[in-house]
C-alpha positions in Angstrom: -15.9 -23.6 -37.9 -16.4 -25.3 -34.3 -13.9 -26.9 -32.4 -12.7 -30.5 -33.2 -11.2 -31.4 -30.0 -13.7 -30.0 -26.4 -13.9 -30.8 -23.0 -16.1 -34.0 -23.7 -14.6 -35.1 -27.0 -14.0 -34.9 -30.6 -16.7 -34.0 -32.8 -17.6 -35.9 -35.5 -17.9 -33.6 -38.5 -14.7 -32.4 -37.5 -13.3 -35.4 -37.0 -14.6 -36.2 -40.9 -12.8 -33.1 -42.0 -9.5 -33.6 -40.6 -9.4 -37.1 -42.0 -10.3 -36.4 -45.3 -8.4 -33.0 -46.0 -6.1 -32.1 -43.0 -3.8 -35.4 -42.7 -2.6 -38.2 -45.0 -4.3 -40.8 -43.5 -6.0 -43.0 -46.1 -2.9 -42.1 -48.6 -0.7 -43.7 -45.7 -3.1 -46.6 -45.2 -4.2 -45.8 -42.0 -7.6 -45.3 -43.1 -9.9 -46.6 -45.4 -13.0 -44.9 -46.8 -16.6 -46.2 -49.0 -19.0 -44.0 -50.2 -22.6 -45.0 -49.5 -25.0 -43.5 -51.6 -28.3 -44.6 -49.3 -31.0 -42.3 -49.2 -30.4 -38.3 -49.2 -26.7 -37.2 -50.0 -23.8 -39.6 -50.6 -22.2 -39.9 -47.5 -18.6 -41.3 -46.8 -17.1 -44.0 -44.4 -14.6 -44.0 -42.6 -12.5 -47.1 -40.7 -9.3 -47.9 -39.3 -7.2 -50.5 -41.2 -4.5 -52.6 -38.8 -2.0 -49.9 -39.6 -4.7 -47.2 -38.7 -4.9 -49.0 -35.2 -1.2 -49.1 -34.5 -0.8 -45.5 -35.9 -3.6 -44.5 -33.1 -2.0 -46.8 -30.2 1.3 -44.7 -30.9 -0.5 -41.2 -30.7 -2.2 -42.4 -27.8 1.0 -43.0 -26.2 2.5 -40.1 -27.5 -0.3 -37.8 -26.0 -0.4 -39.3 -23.0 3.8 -38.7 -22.2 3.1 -35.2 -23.2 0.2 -35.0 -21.0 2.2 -36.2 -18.1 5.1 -33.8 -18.7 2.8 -30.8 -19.1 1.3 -31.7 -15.6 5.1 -32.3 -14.6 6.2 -28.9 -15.9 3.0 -27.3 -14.3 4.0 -28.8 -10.4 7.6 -27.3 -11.2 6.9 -24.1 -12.4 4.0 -23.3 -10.3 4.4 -25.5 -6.7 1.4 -23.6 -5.2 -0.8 -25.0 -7.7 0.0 -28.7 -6.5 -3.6 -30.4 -6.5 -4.6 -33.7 -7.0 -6.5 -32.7 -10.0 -4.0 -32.0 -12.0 -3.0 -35.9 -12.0 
């Protein structure tokens, strides 16, 4: 099994799997799902309900504080390695 989360994004199928087996999110109304039996194999889709979108503004915040205090705890711990790329 790849990686969900890469250097240039989230994969899809990934991204499918976690939704649908790895969190609670359409239990918790974060995310609501349709299956669309088209042509070829059922397929199912995903979107964000208004809950869904505040649940992902929050983790957005949430990520982004960690982020910074990683970088934070990176400057302290290891001075030398001050670069502006780590901003």
């Amino acid at each position: 099994m790849g990686r969900c989360v890469t250097a240039t994004g989230v994969t899809l199928p990934c991204a499918s799997r976690t939704v649908s087996t790895g969190f609670p999110l359409e239990a918790n109304g974060h995310v609501a799902s349709t299956w669309d039996a088209g042509d070829g194999p059922a397929r199912r889709n995903y979107s964000l309900t208004r809950s869904g979108h505040v649940h992902l503004r929050d983790w957005a915040h949430l990520l982004e504080s960690l982020g910074k205090a990683m970088i934070q705890f990176a400057h302290e711990t290891h001075p030398e390695n001050d670069s502006d790329d780590l901003r």
